[in-house]
N, C-alpha and C positions, 0 to 999 in steps of 0.2 A: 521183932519185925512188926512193923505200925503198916495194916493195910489199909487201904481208902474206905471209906465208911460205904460209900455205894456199893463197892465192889463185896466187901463183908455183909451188909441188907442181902443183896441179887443174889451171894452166893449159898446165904445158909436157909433162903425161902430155896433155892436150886434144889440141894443138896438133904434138906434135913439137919437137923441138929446134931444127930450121934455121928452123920457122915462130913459133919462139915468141923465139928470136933479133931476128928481123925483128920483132918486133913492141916489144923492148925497146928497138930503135935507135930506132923509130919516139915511140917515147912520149920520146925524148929529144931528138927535134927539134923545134924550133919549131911549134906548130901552123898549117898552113894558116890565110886569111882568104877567107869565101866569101860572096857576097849572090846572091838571087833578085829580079830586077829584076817589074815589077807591069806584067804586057803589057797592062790594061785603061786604065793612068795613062802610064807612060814604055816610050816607042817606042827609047831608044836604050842604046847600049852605056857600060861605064864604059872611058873612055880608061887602056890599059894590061890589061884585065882580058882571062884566057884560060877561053874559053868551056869549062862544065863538060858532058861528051857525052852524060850520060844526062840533063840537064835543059835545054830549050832556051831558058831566060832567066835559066839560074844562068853565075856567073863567079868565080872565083876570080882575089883583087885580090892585088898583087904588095909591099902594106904596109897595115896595121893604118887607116884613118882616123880621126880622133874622131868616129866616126859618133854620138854623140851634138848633138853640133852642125851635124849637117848636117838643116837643113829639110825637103829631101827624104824623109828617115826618116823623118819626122814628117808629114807629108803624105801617105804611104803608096807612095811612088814603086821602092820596094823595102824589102825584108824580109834581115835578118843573120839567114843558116841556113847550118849545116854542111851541106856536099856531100855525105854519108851520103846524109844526109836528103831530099834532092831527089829519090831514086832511087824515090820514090813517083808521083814526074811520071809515069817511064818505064813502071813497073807499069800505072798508071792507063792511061797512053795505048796499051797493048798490048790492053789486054782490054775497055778502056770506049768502042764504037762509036759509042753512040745516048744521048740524055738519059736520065738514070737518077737516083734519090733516091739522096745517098748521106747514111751516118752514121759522124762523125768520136767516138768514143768516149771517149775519153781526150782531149780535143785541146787544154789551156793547154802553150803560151802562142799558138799560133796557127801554128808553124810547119808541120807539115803541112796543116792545113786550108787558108791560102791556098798550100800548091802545087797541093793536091786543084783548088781553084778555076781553075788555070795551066792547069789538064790534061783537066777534066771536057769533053763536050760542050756547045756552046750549047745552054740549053732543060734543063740541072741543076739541082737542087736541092740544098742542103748543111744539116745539120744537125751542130751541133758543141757536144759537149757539156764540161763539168770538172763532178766534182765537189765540189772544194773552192770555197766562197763567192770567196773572195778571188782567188784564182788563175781563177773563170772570170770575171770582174771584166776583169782582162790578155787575156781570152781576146778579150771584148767588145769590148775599146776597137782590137785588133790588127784585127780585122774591119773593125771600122767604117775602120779609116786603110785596110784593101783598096778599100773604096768599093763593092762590089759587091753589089746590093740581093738575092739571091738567095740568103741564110744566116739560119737560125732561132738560135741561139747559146742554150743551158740550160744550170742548175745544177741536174741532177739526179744520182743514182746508177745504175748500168748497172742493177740489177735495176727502176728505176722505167720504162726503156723495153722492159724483155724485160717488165711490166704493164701497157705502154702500149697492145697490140695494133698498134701502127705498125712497118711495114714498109720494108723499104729495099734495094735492086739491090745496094749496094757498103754493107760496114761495114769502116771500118778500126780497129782492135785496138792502137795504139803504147801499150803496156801501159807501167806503174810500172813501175821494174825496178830493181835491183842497181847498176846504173850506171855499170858495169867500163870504157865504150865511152868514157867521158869522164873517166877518171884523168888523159889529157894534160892540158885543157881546165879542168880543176875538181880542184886537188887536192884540195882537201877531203874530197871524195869517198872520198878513199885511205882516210881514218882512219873512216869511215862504215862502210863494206864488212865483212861478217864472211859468215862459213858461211851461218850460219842464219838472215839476211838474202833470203842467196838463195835458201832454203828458202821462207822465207815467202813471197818474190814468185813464186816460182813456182806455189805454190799459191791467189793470187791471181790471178796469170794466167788460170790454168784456170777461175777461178771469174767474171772478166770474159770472158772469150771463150764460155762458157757459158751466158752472158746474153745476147751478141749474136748470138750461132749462131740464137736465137728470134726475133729482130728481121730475119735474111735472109730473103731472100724463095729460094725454092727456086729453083738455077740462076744463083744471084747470088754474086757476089766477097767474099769474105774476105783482107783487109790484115792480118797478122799481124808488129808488129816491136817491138825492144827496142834499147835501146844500151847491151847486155852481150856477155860473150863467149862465159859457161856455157852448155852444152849445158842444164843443166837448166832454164834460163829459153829454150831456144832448141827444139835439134833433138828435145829428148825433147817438148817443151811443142808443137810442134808433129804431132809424130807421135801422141801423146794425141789433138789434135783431128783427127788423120783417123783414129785409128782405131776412137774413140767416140764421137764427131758426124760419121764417112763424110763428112768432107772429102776433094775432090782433089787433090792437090799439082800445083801449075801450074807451069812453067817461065818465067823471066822472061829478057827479050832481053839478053844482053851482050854485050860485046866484051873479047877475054882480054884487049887493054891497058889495059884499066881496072881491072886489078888484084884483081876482087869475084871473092871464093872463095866455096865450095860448101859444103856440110855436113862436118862434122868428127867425126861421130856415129854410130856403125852402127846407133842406135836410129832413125836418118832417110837413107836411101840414096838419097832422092828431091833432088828440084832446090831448094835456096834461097841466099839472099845473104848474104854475109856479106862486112862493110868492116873492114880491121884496119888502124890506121897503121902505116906502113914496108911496108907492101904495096898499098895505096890512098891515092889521097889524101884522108884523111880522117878524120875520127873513127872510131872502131867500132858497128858498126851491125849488126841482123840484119834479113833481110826474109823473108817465104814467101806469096806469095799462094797462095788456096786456093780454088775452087768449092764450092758448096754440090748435091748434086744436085739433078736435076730434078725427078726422081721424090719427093722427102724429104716427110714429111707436110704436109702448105701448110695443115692445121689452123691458123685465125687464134685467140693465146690472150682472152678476152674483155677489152677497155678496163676499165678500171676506169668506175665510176659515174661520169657527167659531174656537174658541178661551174658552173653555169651563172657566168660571168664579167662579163655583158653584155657582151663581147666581140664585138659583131654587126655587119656593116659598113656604113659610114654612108655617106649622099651626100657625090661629092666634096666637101668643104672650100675657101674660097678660097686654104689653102695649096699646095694641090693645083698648082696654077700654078707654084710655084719646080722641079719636076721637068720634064725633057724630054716624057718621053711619058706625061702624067697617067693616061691612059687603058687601063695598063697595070696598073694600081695598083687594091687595093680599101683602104679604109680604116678605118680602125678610133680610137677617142677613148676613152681610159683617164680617170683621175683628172688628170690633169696631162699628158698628151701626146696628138698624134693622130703616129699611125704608120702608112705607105704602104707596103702588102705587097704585092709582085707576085704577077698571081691564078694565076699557075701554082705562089704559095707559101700560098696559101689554106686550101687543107683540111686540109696538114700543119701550118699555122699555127694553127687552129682547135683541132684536135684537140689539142697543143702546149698549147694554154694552159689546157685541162682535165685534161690528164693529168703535165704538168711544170711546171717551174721555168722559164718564158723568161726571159732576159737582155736580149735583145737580138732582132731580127728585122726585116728589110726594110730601110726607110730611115724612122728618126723626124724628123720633117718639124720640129716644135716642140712646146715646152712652153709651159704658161697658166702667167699671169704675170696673175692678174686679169682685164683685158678683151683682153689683152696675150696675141699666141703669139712669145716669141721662137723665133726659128730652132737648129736644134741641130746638137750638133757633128758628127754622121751624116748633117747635110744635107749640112752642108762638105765632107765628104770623099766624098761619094758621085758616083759617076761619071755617076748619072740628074739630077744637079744643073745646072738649064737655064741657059746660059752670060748670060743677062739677066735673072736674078731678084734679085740684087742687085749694086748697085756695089762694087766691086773696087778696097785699095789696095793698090798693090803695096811693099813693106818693103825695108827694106835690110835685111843677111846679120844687122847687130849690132840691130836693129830688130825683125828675126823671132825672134831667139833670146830679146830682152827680152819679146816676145809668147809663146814657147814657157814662158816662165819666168813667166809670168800676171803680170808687171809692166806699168807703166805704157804705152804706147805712143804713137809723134807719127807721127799721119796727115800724107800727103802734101798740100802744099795745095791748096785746091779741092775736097776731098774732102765726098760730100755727107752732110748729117745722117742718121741713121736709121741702120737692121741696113748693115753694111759686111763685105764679106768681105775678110778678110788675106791677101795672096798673097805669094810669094818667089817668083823664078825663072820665075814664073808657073804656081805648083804652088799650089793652097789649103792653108789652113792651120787656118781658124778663123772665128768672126765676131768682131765690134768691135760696139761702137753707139755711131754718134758724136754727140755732144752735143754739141760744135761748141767748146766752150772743155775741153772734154776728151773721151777715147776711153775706154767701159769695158770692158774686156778682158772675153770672152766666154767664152774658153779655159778647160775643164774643170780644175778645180781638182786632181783626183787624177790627170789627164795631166802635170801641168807638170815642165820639168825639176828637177829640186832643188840640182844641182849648182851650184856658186859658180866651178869650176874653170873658167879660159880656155887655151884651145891656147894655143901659142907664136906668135906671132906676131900676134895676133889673133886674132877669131874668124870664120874665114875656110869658104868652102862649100865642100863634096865637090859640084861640079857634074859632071854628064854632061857630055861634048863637050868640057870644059876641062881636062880632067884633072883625078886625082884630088888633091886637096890632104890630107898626113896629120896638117898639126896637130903636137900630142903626142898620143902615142899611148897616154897612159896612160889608163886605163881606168877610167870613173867607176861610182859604184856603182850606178846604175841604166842602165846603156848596156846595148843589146841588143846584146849577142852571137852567138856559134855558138848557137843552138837548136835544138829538137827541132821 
């Protein structure tokens, strides 16, 4: 691995020699493999996998699987994220006692938001925004496979929610960055990288965390992270925000065998994380949680002008039925869908759809089809999805993958006409509508896998309890990996 000569000067005056050593070995070893398993869906362990300690439903697996063809990925049974990154669990579960709004600001492709979700109190709210179109698209579809009806999902830009007037306990900040933390992982990145890169992100930073610094609520948590290693995207960018928005620097729980080092920066003498490979196992990563004070102006800035949506919520619906506890739910009927919001996500949902970009929100029950609502793929994967609302075929391994791949599919026989849900392993997957001399595949057409590629041997499952099966382990172009 050939790194840029500046970035090797800046990083081993950073770092020190023994520490920047360690950090060389480290970017020449094989990358760790780590998943966060989805405690709302799978109750179990991955056979082989050793438990990661600051997360307590991440593991790191002991070889690569084709997790692209495994169903359970795809059903939302766990999330492929670097062990870095989990280290939000532990922040979260340190400081967050009680239900609280939180807002995930930067958050495609979804890896921290569903840990936020692992860690939040029952009775939270999650709000997760991207502002690129396309990328909160991934953002969307990662939620929906979490299954958990309790996320607003926007594509809006940070200054649109520091105009929103909305408020939130917890904001997390995984800002753009330089992306120094993932040279093992993505070399690409290598030849991306310059000075004045990291100039610019830096001074984006400041200008993102200065938008949601107005959206905390006074006395409420600030998530501050990058997966760089500069000081100037890190310890300066953070001592900035305590010493011009009177942030407190928090200290978060470690244990020195976990490897996660401190500030490197005399511009920040205060307590933060930092994960370097050959010293942790993991990618690179910075973290600093921060308070906002109490006392801080609690001036609310005024919403913008409402925007009347007809957005207003409707009597239940006879859809209302396929969820567990309808009555949990207010409802609401767009152009083409009706969507089931939990009423504890109501007023920030409301508010949401006059002042941003929704994507996504609650659980969308169906879409109109004419006189017709078919069921949608948020119903499928949602965990308030009542275990008798529709009939259930269960797929073979080579049968769910021809389903993931929005191909053809042969229902089991007996299987009754009408909406059918697709299961594997006994995880969902999707709907079907069976017509009886054929099935139409239901499966969202921009989910589907693309790839043509078969493991070795077949295409065989990464089950729980079975052990892990790795296939080939070569890497298709849209397989979820280590993420952020």
């Amino acid at each position: 691995m050939t790194l840029p000569d500046s970035f090797t000067q800046y990083t081993r005056q950073l770092m020190g020699d023994a520490l920047f050593g360690r950090l060389l070995d480290g970017l020449a070893e094989e990358p760790p493999v780590s998943i966060r398993t989805n405690p709302a869906k799978c109750r179990l362990k991955p056979a082989g996998g050793q438990p990661v300690p600051w997360c307590g439903c991440g593991y790191w697996l002991p070889w690569r699987p084709a997790f692209t063809f495994d169903p359970l990925l795809h059903a939302g049974w766990y999330y492929v994220q670097e062990a870095a990154s989990m280290f939000l669990h532990r922040v979260i579960s340190q400081y967050v006692t009680r239900p609280v709004r939180m807002l995930d600001l930067c958050a495609a492709p979804g890896g921290k938001s569903t840990c936020a979700l692992g860690a939040l109190p029952a009775g939270s709210v999650l709000m997760c925004n991207e502002p690129e179109p396309r990328r909160a698209q991934i953002l969307a579809e990662n939620i929906m496979k979490w299954g958990l009806p309790g996320v607003i999902v926007t594509n809006s830009l940070p200054r649109d929610y520091a105009r929103s007037g909305l408020k939130f306990d917890v904001v997390l900040c995984d800002v753009p960055c330089s992306g120094e933390g993932m040279f093992r992982k993505d070399p690409a990145s290598i030849g991306e990288w310059s000075a004045q890169n990291v100039e610019r992100c830096a001074a984006l930073q400041r200008e993102i965390v200065a938008g949601a610094w107005q959206c905390l609520r006074p006395g409420g948590l600030l998530v501050y992270s990058t997966c760089t290693f500069n000081a100037r995207e890190n310890e300066e960018n953070v001592a900035w925000i305590c010493s011009e928005l009177g942030a407190e620097l928090l200290p978060a729980d470690c244990d020195e065998a976990w490897g996660v080092g401190g500030s490197l920066s005399a511009a920040l003498p205060g307590p933060v994380c930092r994960f370097i490979p050959g010293v942790s196992r993991s990618e690179g990563l910075f973290m600093a949680a921060m308070r906002k004070p109490a006392d801080a102006d609690a001036t609310e800035p005024a919403p913008r002008r409402k925007q009347k949506k007809g957005r207003t919520p409707a009597a239940a619906p006879a859809q209302a039925a396929w969820l567990r506890r309808p009555a949990d739910f207010d409802y609401f009927s767009g152009q083409d869908s009706i969507v089931a919001v939990p009423k504890s996500l109501t007023p920030l949902y409301d508010t949401a759809q006059d002042t941003l970009r929704v994507v996504h929100a609650g659980v969308t029950l169906g879409t109109l089809r004419g006189r017709d609502v078919v069921p949608h793929q948020s119903l499928a994967l949602s965990v308030e999805l009542a275990d008798d609302a529709f009939p259930r075929a269960e797929l073979t391994h080579n049968d769910a993958i021809s389903y993931l791949r929005r191909l053809p599919v042969s229902l089991p026989e007996g299987t009754p006409r009408g909406f059918v849900l697709a299961t594997c392993g006994g995880a969902a997957l999707g709907f079907v509508k069976n017509l009886g001399a054929r099935a139409n595949n239901l499966y969202p057409q921009e989910w589907r896998i693309r790839s043509t590629h078969t493991p070795d041997g077949g295409l065989r499952p990464a089950l729980f309890g079975s052990g892990w099966t790795p296939g080939n382990p070569q890497t298709t172009q849209e397989e979820q990996t280590e993420q952020r």
